[in-house]
Backbone and ligand atoms as CSV (ligand in chain L), in Angstrom:
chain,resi,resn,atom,element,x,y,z
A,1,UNK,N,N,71.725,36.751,63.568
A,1,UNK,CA,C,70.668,35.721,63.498
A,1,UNK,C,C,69.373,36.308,62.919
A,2,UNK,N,N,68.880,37.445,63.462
A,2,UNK,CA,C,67.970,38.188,63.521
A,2,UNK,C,C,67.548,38.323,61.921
A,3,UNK,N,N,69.183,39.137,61.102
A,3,UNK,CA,C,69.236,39.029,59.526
A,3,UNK,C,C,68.936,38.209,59.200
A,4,UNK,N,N,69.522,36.888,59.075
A,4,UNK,CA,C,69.746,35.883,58.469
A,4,UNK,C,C,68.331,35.119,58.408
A,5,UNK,N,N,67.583,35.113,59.473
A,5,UNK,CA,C,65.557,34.967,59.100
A,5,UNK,C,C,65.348,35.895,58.344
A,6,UNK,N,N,65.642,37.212,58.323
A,6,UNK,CA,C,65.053,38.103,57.505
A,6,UNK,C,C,65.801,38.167,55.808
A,7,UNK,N,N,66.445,37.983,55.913
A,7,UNK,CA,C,67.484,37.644,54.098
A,7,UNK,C,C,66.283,36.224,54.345
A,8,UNK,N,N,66.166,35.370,54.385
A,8,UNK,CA,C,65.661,34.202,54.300
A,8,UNK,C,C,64.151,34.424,53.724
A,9,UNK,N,N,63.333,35.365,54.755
A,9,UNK,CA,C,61.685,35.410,54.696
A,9,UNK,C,C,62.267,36.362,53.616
A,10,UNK,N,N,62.867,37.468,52.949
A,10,UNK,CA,C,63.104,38.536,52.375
A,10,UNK,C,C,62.073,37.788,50.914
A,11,UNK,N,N,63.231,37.051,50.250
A,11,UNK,CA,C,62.719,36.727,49.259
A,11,UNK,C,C,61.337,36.247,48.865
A,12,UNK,N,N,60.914,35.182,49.394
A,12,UNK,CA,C,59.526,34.350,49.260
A,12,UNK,C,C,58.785,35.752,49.331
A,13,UNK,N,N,59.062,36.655,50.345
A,13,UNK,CA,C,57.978,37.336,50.825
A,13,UNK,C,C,57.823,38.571,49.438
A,14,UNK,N,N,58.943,38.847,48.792
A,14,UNK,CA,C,58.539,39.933,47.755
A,14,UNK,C,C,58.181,39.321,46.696
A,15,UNK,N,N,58.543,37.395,46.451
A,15,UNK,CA,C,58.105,36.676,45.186
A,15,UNK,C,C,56.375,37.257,45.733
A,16,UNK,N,N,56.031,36.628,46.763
A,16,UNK,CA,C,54.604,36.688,47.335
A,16,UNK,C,C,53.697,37.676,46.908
A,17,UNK,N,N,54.453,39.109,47.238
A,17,UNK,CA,C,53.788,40.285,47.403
A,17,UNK,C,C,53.455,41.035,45.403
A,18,UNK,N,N,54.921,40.388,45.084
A,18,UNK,CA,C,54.880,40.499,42.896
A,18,UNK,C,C,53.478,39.272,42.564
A,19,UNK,N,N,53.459,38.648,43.444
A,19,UNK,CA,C,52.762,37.340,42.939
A,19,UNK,C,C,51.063,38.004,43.461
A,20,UNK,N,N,50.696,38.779,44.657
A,20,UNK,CA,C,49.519,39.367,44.686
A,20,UNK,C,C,49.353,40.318,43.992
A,21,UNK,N,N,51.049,41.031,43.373
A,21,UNK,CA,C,50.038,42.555,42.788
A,21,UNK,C,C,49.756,41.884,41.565
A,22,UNK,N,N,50.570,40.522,40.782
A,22,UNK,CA,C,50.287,40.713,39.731
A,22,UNK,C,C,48.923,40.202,39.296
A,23,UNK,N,N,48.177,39.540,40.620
A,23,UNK,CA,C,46.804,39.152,40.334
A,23,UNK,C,C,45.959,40.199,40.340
A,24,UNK,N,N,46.113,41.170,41.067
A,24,UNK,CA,C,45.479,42.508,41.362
A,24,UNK,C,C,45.293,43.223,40.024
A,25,UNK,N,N,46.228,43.128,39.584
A,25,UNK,CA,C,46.553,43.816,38.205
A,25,UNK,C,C,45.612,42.851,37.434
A,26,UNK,N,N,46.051,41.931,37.336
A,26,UNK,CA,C,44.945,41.105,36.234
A,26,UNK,C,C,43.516,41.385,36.214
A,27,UNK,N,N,42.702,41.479,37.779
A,27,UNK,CA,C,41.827,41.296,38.095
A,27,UNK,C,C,41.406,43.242,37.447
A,28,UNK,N,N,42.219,43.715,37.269
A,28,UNK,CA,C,42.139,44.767,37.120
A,28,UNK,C,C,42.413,45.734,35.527
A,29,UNK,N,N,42.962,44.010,35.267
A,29,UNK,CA,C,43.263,44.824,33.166
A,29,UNK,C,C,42.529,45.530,32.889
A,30,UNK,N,N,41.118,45.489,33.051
A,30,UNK,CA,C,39.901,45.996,32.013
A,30,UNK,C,C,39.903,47.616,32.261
A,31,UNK,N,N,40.031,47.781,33.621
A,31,UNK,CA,C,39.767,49.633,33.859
A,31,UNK,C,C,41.176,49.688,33.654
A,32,UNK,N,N,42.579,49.891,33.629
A,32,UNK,CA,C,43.553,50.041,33.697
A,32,UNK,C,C,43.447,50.403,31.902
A,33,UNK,N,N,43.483,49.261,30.951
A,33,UNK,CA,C,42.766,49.686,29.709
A,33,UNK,C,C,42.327,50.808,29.261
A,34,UNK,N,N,40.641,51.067,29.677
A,34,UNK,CA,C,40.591,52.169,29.809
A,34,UNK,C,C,40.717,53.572,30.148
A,35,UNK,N,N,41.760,53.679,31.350
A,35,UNK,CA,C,42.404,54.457,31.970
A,35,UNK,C,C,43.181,55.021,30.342
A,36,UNK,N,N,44.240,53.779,30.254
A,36,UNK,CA,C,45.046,54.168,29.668
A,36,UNK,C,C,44.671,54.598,27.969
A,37,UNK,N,N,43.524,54.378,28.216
A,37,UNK,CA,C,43.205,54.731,26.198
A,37,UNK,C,C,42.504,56.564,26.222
A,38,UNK,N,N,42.440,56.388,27.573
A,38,UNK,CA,C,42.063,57.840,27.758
A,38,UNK,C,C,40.530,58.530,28.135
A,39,UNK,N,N,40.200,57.644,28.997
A,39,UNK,CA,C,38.837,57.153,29.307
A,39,UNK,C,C,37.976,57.204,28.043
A,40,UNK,N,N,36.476,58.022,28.220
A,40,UNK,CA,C,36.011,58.212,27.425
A,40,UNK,C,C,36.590,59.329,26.164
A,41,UNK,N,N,37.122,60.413,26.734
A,41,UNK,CA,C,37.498,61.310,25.796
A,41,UNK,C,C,38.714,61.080,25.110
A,42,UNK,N,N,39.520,60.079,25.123
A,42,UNK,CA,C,40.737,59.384,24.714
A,42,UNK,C,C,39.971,58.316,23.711
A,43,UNK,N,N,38.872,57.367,23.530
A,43,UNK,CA,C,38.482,57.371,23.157
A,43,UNK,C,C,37.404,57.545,22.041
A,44,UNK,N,N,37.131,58.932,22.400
A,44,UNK,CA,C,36.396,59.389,21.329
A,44,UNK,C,C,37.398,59.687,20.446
A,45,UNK,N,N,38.049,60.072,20.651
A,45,UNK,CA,C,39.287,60.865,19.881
A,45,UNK,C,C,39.814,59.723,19.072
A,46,UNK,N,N,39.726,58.990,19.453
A,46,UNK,CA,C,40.700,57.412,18.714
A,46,UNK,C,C,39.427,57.086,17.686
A,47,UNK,N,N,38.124,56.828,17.959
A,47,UNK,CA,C,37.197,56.693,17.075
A,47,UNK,C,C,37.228,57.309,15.848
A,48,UNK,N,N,36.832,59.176,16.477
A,48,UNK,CA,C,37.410,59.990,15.245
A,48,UNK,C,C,38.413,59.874,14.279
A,49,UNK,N,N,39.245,58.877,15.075
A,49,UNK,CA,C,40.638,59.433,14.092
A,49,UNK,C,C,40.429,58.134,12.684
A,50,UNK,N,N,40.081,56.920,13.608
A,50,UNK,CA,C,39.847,56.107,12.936
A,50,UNK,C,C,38.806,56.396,11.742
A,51,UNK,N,N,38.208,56.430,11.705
A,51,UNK,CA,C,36.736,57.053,10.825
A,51,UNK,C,C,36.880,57.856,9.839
A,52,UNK,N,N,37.930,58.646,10.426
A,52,UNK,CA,C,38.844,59.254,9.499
A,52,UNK,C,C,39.652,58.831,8.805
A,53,UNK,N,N,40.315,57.813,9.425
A,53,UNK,CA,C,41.494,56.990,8.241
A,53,UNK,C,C,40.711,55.889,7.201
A,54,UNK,N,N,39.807,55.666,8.191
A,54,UNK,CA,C,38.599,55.052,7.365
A,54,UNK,C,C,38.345,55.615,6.043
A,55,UNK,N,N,37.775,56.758,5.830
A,55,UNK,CA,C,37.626,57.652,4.657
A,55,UNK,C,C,38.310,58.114,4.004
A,56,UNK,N,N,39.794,58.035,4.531
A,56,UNK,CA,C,41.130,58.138,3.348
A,56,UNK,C,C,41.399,56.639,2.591
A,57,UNK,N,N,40.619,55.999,3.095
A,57,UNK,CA,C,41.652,54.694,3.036
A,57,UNK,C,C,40.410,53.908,1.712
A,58,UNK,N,N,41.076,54.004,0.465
A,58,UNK,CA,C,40.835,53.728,-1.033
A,58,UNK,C,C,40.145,52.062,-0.649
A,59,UNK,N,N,41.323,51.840,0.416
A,59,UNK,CA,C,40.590,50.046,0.186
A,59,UNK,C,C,39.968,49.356,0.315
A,60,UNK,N,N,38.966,50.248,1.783
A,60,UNK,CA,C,37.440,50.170,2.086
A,60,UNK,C,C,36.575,51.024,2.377
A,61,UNK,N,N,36.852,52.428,1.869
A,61,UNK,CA,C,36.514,53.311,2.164
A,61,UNK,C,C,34.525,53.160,1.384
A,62,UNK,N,N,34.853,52.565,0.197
A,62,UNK,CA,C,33.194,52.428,-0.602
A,62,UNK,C,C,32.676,50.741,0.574
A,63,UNK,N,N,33.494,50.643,0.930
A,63,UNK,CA,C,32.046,49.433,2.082
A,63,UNK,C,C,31.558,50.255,3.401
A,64,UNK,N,N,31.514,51.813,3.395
A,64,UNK,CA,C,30.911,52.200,4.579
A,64,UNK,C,C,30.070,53.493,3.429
A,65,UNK,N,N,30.191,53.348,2.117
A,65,UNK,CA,C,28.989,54.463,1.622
A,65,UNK,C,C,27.596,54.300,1.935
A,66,UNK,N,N,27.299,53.371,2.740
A,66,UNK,CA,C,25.827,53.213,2.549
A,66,UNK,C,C,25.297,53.050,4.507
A,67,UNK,N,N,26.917,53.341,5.502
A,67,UNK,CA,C,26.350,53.366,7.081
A,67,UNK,C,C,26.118,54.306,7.476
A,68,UNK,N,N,25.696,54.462,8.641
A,68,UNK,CA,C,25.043,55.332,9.302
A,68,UNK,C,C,26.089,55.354,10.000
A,69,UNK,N,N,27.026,56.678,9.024
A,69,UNK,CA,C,28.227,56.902,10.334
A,69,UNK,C,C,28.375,57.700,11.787
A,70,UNK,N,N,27.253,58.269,12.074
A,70,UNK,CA,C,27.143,58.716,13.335
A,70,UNK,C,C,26.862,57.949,13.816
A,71,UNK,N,N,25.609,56.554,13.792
A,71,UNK,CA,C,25.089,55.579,14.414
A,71,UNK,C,C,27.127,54.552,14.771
A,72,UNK,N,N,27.109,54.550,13.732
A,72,UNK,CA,C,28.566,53.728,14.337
A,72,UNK,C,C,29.851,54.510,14.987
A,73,UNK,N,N,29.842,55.775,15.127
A,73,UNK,CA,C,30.623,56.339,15.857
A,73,UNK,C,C,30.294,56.108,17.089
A,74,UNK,N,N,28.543,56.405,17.414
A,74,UNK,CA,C,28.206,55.770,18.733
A,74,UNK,C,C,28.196,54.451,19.306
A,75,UNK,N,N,28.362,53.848,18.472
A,75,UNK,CA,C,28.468,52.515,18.804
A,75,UNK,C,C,29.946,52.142,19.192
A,76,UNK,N,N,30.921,52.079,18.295
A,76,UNK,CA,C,32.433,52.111,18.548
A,76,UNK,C,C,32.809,52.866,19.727
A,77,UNK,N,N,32.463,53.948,19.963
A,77,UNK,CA,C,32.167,54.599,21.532
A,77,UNK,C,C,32.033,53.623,22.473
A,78,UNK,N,N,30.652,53.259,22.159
A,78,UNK,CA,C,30.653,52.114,23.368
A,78,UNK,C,C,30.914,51.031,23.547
A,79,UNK,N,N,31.483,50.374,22.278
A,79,UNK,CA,C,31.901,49.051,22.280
A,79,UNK,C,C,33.328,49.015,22.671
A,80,UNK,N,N,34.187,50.171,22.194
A,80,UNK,CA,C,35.541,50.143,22.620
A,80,UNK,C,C,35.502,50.622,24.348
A,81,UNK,N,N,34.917,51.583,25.090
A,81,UNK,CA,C,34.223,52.076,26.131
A,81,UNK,C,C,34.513,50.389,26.848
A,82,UNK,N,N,33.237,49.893,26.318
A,82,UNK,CA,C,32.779,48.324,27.200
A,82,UNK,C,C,34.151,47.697,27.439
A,83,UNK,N,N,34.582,47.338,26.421
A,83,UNK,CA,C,35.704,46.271,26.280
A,83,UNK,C,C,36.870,46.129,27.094
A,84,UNK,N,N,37.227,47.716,27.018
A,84,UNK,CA,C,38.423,47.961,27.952
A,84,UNK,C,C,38.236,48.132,29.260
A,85,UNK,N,N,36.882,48.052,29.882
A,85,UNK,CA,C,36.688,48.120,31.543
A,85,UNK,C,C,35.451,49.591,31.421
A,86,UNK,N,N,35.459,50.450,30.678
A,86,UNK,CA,C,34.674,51.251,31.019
A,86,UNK,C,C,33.373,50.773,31.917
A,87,UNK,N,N,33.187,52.268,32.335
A,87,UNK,CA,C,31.691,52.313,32.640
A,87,UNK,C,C,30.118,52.388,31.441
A,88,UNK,N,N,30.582,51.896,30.552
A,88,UNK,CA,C,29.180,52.216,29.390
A,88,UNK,C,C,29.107,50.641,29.065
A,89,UNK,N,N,27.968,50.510,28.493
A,89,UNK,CA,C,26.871,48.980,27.653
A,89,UNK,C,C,27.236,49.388,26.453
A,90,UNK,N,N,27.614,48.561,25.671
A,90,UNK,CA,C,27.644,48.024,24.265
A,90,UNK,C,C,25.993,48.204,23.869
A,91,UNK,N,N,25.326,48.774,23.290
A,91,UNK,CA,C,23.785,48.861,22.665
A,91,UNK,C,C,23.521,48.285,21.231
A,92,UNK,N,N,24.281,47.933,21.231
A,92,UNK,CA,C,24.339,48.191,19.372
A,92,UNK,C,C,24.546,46.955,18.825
A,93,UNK,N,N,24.396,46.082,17.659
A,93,UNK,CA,C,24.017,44.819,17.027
A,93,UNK,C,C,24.921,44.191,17.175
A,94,UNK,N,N,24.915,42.811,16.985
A,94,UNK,CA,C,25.971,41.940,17.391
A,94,UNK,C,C,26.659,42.073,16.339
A,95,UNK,N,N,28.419,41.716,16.261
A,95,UNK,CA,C,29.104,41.781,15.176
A,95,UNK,C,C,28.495,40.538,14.084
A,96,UNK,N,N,28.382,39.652,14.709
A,96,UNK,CA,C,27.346,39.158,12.866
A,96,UNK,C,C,26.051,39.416,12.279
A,97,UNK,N,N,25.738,40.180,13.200
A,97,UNK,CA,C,24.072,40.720,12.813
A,97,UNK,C,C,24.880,41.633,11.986
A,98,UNK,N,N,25.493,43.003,12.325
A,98,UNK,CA,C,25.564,44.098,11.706
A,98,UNK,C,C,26.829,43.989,10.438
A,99,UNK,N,N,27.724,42.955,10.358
A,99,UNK,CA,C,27.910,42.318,9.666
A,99,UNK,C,C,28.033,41.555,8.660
A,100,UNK,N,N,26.621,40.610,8.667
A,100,UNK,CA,C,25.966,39.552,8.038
A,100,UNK,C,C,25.479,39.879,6.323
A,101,UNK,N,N,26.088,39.064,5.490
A,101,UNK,CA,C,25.801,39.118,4.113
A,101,UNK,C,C,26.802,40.290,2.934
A,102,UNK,N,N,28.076,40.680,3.858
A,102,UNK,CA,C,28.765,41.682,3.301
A,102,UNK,C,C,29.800,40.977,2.428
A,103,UNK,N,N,30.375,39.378,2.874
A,103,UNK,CA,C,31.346,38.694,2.505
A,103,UNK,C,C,32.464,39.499,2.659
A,104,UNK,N,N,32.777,40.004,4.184
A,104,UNK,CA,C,34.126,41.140,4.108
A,104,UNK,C,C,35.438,40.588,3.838
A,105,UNK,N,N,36.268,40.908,3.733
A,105,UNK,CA,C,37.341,40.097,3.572
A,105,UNK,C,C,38.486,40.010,4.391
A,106,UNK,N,N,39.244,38.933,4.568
A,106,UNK,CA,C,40.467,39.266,5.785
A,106,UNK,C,C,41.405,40.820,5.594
A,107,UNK,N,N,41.222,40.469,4.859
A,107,UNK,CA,C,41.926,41.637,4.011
A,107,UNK,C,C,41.466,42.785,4.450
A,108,UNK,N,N,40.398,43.123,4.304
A,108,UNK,CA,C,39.635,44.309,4.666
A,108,UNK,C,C,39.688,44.454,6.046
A,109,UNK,N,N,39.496,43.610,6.919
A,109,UNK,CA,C,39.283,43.613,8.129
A,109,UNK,C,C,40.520,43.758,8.519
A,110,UNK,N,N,41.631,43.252,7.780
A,110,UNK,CA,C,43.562,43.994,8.708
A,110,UNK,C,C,43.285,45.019,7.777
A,111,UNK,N,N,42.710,45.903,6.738
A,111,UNK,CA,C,42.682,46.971,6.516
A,111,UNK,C,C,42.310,48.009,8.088
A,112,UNK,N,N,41.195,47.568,8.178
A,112,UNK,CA,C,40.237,48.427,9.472
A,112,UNK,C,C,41.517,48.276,10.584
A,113,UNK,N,N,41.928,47.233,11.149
A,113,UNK,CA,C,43.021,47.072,11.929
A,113,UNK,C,C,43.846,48.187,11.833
A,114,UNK,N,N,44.506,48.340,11.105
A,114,UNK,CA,C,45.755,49.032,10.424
A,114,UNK,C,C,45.511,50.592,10.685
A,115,UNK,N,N,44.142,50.886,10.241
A,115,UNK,CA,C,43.340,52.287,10.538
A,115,UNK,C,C,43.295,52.633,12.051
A,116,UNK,N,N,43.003,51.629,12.817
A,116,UNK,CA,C,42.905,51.405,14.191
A,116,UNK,C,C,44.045,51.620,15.045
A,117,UNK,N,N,44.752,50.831,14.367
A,117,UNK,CA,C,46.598,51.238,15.093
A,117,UNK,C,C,47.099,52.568,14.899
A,118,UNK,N,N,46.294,53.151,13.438
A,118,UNK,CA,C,47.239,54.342,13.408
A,118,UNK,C,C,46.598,55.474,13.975
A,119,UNK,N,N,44.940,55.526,14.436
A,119,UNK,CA,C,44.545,55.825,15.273
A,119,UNK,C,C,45.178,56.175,16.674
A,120,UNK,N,N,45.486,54.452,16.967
A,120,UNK,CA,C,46.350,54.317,18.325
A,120,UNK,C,C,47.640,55.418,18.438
A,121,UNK,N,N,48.157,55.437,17.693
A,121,UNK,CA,C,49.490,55.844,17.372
A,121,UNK,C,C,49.259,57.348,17.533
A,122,UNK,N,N,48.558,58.122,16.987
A,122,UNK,CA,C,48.310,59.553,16.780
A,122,UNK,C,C,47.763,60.010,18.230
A,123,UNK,N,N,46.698,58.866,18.614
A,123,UNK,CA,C,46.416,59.637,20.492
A,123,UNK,C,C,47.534,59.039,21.109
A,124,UNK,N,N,48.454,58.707,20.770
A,124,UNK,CA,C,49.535,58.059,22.151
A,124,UNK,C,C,49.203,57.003,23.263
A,125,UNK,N,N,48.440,56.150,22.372
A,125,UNK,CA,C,48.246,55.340,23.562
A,125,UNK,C,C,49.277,54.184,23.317
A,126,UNK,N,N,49.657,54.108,24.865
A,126,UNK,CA,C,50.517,52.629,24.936
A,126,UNK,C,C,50.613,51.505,24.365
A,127,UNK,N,N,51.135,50.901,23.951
A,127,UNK,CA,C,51.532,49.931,23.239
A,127,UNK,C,C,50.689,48.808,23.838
A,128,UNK,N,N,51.018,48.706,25.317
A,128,UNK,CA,C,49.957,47.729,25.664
A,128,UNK,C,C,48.315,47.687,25.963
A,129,UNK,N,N,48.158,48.624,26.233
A,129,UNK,CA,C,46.476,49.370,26.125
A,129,UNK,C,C,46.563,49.283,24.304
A,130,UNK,N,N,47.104,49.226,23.308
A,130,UNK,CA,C,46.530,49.288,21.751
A,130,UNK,C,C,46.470,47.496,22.499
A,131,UNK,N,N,47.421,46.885,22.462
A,131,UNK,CA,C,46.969,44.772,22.622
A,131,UNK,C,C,45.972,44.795,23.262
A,132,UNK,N,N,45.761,45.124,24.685
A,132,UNK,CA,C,45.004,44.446,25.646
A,132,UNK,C,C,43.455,44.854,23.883
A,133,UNK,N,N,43.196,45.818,23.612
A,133,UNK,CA,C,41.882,46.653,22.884
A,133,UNK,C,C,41.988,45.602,21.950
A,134,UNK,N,N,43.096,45.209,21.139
A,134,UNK,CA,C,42.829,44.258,19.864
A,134,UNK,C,C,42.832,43.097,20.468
A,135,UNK,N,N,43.510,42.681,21.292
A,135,UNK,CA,C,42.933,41.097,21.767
A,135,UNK,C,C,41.825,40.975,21.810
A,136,UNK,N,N,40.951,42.418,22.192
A,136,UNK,CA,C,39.419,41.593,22.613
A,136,UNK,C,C,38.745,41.727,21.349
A,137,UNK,N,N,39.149,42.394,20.285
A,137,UNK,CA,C,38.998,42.536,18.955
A,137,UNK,C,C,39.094,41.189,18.264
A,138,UNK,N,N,40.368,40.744,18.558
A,138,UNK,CA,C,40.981,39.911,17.230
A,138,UNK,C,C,39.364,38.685,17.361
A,139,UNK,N,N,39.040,38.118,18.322
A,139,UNK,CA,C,38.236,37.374,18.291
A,139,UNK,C,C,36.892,37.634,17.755
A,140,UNK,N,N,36.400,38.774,16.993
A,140,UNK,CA,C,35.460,39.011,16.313
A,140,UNK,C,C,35.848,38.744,14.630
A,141,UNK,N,N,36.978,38.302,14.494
A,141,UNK,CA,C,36.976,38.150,13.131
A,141,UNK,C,C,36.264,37.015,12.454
A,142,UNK,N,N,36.315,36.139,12.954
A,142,UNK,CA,C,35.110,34.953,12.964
A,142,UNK,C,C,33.908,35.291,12.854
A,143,UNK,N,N,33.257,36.380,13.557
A,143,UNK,CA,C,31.790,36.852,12.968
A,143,UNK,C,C,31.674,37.875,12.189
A,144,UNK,N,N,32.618,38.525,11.369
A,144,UNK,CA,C,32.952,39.621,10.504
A,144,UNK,C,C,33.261,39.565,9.125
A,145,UNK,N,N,34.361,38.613,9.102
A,145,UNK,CA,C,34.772,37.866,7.648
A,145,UNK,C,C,34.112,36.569,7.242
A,146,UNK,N,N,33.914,36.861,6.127
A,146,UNK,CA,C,33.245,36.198,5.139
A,146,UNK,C,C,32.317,35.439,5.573
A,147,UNK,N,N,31.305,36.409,6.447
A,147,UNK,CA,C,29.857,36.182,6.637
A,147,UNK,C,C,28.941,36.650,5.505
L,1,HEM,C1,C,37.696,44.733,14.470
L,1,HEM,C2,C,36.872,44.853,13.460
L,1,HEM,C3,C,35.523,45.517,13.507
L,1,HEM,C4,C,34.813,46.009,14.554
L,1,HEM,C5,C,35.197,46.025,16.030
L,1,HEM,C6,C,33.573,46.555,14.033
L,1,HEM,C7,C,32.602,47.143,14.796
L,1,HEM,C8,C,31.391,47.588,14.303
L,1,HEM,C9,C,30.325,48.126,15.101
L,1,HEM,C10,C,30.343,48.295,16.599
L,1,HEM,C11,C,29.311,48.442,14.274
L,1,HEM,C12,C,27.950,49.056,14.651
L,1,HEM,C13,C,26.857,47.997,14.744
L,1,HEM,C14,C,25.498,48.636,14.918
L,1,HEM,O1,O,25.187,49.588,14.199
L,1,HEM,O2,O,24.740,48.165,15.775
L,1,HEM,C15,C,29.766,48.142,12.929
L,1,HEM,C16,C,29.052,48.390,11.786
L,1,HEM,C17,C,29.604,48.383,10.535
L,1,HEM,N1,N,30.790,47.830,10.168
L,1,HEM,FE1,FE,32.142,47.030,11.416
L,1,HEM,N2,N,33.564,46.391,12.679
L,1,HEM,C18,C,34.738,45.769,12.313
L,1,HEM,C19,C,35.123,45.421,11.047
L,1,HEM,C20,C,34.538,45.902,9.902
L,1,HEM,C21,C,35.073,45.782,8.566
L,1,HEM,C22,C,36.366,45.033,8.203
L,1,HEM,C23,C,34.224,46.425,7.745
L,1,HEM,C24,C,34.328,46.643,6.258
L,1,HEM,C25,C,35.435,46.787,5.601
L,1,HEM,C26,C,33.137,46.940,8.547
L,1,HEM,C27,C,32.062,47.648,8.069
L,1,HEM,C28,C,30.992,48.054,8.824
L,1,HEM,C29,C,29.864,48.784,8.287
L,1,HEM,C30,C,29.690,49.241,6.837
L,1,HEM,C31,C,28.994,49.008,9.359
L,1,HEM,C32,C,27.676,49.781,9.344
L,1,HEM,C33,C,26.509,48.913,9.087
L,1,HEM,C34,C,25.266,49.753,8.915
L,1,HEM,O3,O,25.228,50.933,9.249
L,1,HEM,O4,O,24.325,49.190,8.399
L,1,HEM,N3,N,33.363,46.599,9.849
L,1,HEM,N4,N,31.020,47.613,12.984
């Protein structure tokens, strides 16, 4: 008898318990994110790399001859930092301020993408820590292209 309540409560009770962690978890994407990109120094490293593919890369490499690439290393620092749960503030211009009057192109911008992934790829970060980072990305393309 004793079983047969417990096979019974068994189930509901572990749907229950998958059903709190997986809110826990949600409530929790943002540092988990950053955990997994490698806090700050997993990060920096992904910046670098990017910045770097940046400057190999023929197809937009002349639309950053004229930035202040230390100023945007620090910034990408903290904007990727912010996004994923870190502990750091975003300081730095809004994506259509810093942006504004370049007419970038989609094109260009899955260029930068592409640089970004392979970034991802070279520090080892998870497959889902690279989504959760471009989801909060993809929605800046609207203030980026063909402003
Ligand atoms: C997901 C896409 C992108 C993100 C997250 C991003 C992020 C940023 C950030 C954080 C800054 C620094 C703003 C500041 O200095 O206050 C910046 C500046 C800049 N971005 Fe982007 N950007 C993206 C796409 C692009 C694309 C597609 C291009 C060109 C091909 C581009 C070219 C530049 C340039 C040249 C600057 C420096 C502006 C300056 O120093 O005057 N960005 N971007």
């Amino acid at each position: 008898m004793t079983t047969m309540i417990w096979r019974r409560l068994t189930a509901p009770l572990l749907l229950a318990i998958c059903t709190l962690t997986a809110h826990a978890s949600d409530d929790e994407t943002s540092s988990w994110t950053y955990n997994a990109l490698g806090e700050k120094a997993g990060i920096a490293a992904i910046v670098e790399d990017l910045l770097v593919n940046i400057a190999n890369d023929e197809r937009i490499v002349v639309r950053f001859a004229d930035a202040d690439i230390s100023r945007l290393q620090r910034m990408l620092n903290e904007q990727f930092c912010m996004l994923s749960g870190g502990p750091c503030v975003y300081t730095g211009d809004s994506m259509r301020e810093s942006h504004r009057g370049k007419n970038y192109t989609q094109a260009e911008f899955n260029s930068l993408v592409e640089n970004l992934i392979h970034a991802f790829e070279a520090n080892d970060v998870p497959l889902a820590a690279q989504n959760r980072l471009l989801g909060k990305l993809a929605p800046m393309n609207a203030d980026i292209v063909a402003q």
